[in-house]
NUKOLKE-588084 format. One record per residue (C-alpha): residue number from 1; residue in one letter; y, z negated, x. Coordinates in nm, 3 decimals. Each point is the difference from the previous one (the first is absolute). Example, Ala and Ser with C-alpha at 12.3 -4.5 7.8 and 13.67 -1.06 7.14 Angstrom:
# NUKOLKE-588084
{pt 1, A, {-0.450, -0.780, 1.230}};
{pt 2, S, {0.344, 0.066, 0.137}};
# end
This chain:
# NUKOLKE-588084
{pt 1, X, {0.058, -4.748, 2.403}};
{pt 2, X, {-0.008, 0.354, 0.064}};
{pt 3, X, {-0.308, 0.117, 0.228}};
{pt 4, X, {0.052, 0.024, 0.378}};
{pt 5, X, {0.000, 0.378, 0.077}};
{pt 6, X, {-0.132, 0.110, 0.356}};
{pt 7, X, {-0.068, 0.313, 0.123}};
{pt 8, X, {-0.246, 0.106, 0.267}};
{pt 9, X, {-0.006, 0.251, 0.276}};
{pt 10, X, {-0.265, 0.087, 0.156}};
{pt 11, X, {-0.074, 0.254, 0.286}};
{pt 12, X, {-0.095, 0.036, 0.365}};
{pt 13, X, {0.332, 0.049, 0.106}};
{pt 14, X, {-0.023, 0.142, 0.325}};
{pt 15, X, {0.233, -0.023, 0.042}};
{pt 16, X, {0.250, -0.082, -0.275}};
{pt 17, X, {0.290, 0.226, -0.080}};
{pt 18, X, {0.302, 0.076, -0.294}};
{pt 19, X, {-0.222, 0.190, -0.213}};
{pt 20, X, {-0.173, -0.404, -0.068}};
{pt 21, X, {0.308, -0.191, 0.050}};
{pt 22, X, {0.216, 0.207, -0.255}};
{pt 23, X, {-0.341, 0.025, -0.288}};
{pt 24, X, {-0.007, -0.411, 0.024}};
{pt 25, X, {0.303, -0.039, -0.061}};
{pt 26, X, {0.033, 0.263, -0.285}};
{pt 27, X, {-0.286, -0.190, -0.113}};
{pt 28, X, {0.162, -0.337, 0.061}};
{pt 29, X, {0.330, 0.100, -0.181}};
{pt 30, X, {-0.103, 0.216, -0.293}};
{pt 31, X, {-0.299, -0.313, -0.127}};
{pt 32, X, {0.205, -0.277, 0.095}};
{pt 33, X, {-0.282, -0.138, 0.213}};
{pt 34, X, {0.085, -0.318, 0.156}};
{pt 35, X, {-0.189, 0.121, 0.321}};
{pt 36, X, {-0.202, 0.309, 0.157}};
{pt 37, X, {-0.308, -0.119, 0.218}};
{pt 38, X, {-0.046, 0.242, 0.251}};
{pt 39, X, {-0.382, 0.006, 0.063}};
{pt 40, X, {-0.085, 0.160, 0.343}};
{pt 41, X, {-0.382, 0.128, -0.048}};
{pt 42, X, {-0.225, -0.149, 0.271}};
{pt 43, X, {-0.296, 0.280, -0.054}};
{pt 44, X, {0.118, 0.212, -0.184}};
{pt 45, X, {-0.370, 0.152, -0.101}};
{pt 46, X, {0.219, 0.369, -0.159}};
{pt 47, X, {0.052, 0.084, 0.380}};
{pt 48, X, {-0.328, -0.113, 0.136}};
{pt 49, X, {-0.050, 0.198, 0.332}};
{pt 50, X, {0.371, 0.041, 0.048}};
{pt 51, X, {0.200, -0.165, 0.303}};
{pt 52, X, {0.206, -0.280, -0.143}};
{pt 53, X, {0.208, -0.214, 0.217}};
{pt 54, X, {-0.123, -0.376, 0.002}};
{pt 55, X, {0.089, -0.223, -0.261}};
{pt 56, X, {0.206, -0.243, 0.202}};
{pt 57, X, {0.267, 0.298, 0.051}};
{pt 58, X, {0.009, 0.109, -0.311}};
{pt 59, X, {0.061, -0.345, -0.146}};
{pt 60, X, {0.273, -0.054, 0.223}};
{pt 61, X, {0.178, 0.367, -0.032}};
{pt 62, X, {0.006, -0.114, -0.370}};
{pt 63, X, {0.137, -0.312, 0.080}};
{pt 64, X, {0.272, 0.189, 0.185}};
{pt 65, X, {0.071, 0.277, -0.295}};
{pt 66, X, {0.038, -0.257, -0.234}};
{pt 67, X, {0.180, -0.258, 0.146}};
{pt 68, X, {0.341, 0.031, -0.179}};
{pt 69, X, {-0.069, -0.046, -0.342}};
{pt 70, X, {-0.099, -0.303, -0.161}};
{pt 71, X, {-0.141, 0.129, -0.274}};
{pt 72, X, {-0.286, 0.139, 0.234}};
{pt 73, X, {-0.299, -0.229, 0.114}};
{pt 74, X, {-0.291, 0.129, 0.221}};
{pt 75, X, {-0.370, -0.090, -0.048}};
{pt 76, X, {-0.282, -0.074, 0.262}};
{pt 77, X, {-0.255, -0.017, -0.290}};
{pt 78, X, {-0.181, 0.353, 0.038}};
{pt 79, X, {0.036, -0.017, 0.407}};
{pt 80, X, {-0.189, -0.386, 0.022}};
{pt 81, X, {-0.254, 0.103, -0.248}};
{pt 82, X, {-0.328, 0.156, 0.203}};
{pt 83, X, {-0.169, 0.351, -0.101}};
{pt 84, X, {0.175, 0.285, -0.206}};
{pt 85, X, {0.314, -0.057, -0.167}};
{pt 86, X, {0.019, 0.057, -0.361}};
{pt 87, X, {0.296, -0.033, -0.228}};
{pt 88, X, {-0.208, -0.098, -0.330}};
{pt 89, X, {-0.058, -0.299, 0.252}};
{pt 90, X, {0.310, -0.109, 0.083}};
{pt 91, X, {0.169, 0.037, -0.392}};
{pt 92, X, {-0.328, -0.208, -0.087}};
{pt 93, X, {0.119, -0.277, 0.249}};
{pt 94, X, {0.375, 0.015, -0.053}};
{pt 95, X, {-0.072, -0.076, -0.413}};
{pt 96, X, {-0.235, -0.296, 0.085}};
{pt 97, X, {0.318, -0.128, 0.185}};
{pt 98, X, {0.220, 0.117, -0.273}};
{pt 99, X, {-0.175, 0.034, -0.336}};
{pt 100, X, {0.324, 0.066, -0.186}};
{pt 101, X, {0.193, 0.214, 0.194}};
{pt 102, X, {0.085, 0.357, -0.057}};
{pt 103, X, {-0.192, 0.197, 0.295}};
{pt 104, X, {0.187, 0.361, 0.049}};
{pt 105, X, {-0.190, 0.210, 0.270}};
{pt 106, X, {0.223, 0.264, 0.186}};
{pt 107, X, {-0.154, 0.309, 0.051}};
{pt 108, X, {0.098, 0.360, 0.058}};
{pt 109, X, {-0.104, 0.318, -0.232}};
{pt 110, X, {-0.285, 0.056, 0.243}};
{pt 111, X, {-0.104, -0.324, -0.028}};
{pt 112, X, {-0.072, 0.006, -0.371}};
{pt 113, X, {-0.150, 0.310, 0.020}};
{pt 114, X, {-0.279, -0.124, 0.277}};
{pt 115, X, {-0.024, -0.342, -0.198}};
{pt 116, X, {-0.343, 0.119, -0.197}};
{pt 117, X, {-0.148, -0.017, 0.396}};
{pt 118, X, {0.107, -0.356, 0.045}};
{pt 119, X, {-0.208, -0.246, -0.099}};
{pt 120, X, {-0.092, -0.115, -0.294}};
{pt 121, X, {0.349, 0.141, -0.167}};
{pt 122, X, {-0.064, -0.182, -0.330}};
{pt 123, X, {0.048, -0.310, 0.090}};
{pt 124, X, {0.270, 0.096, 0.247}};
{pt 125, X, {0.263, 0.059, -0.299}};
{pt 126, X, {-0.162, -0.256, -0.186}};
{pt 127, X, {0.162, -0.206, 0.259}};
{pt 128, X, {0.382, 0.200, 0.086}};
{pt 129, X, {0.191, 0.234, -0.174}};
{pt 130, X, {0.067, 0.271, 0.282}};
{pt 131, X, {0.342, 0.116, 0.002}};
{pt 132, X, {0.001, 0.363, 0.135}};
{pt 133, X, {0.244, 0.172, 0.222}};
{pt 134, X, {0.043, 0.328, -0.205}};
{pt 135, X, {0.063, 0.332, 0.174}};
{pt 136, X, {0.274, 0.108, -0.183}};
{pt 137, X, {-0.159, 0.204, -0.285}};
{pt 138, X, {-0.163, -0.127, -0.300}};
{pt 139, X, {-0.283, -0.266, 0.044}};
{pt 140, X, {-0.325, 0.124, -0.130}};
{pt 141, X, {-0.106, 0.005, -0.350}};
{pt 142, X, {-0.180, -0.269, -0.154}};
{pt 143, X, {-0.335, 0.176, -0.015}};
{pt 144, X, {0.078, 0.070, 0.372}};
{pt 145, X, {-0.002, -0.358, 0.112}};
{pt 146, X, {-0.316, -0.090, -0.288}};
{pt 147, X, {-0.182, 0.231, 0.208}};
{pt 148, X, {0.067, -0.185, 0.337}};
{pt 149, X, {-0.122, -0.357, -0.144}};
{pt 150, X, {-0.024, -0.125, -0.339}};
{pt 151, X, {0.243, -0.156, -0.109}};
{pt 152, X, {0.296, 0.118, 0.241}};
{pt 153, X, {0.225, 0.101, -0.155}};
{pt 154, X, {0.067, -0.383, -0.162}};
{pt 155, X, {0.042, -0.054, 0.375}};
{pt 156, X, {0.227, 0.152, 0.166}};
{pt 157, X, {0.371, -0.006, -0.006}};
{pt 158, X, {0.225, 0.295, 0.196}};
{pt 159, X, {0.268, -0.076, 0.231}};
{pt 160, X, {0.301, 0.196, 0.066}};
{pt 161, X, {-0.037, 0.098, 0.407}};
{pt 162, X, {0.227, 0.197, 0.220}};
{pt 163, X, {-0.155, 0.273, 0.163}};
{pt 164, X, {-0.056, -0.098, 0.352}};
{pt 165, X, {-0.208, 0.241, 0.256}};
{pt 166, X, {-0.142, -0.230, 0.239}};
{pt 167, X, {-0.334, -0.123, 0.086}};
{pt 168, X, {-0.203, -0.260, 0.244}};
{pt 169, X, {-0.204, 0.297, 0.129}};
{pt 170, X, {0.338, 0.184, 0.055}};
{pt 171, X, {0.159, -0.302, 0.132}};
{pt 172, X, {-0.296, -0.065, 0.284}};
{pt 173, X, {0.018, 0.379, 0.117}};
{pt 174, X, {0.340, -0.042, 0.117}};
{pt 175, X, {-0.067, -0.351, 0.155}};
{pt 176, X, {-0.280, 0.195, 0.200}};
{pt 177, X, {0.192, 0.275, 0.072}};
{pt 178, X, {0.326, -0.190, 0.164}};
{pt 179, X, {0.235, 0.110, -0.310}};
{pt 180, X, {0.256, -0.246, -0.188}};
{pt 181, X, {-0.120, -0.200, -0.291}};
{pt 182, X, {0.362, -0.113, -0.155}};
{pt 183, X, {0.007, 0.011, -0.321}};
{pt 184, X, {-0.353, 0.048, -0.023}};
{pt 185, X, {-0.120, -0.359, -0.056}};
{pt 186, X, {0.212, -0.359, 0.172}};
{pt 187, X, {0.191, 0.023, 0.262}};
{pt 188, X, {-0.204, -0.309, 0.092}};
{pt 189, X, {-0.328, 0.148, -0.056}};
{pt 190, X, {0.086, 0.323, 0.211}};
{pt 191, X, {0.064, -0.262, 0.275}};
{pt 192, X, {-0.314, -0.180, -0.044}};
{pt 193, X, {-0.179, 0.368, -0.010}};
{pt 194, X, {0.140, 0.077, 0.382}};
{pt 195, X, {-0.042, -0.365, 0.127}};
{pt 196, X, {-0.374, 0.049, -0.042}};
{pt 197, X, {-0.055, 0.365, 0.021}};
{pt 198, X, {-0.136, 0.011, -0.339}};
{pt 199, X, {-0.065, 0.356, -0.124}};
{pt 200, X, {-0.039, 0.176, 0.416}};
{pt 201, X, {-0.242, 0.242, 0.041}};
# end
């Protein structure tokens, strides 16, 4: 029996727009994963010091963006765990649950190039193979990604992505500033953004 493939998405998602729904399901299609976790961060410890919306909303704008597609299942794990989030955590967990399943962790470009910040990188593609969101030009050499973490470059696999200029920071300003957010991120979740005033200055 072949192993169960899963991919995970992690992020603070605040809120949650195309840009994420579009690289899952890239993701989802060009692995053949049987399902894409969608991991909402609960402290996200890379934006200590910034103004994050509270984990209850978050979870349940994801909930909303990704309500339409089977294939997509949403995760609680990082926002009931106490204390700083940290993916290395959460892959440890998820193979303890599934020790042989294929792990694929969705990131973007700028993702991979932070990852020697994270911590403890080693063992985090010990644990997933991180498919990348490519920008369109030629993923870097070999060396390149050597030089990031040890060991890397046996790690990563590149997805195809459509270019797609939108962003959660992009998305809030026009929340606070009054302005339309269709075809930004869910009809649903634009809804959910005005019913609670999320994003006003």
């Amino acid at each position: 029996m072949a192993a169960v493939k899963v991919g995970v998405l992690g992020g603070t998602f605040d809120p949650p727009h195309l840009g994420h729904l579009l690289l899952a399901e890239q993701a989802r299609e060009q692995l053949t994963l049987e399902r894409v976790l969608w991991v909402p961060a609960g402290e996200p410890w890379r934006k200590e010091g910034q103004a994050i919306s509270n984990a209850e909303h978050r979870l349940e704008m994801v909930r909303l963006a990704i309500a339409e597609n089977e294939a997509f299942v949403l995760s609680d794990a990082e926002i009931a765990r106490t204390g700083p989030t940290y993916t290395v955590d959460t892959l440890v967990a998820m193979k303890a649950e599934r020790p042989d399943g294929d792990v694929y962790f969705i990131v973007g470009q700028d993702a991979l190039q932070d990852l020697p910040n994270w911590r403890d990188p080693e063992r985090l593609i010990s644990l997933a193979t991180l498919a990348v969101a490519g920008r369109g030009d030629e993923p870097p050499a070999t060396a390149a990604l050597e030089a990031l973490v040890p060991g890397l470059s046996g790690s990563v696999v590149w997805l195809e992505m459509p270019r797609i200029a939108v962003s959660a920071s992009e998305v809030r300003t026009r929340a606070a500033e009054g302005r339309s957010l269709r075809y930004l991120t869910p009809d649903a979740v634009a809804a959910y953004i005005s019913k609670h005033g999320l994003y006003r200055r």
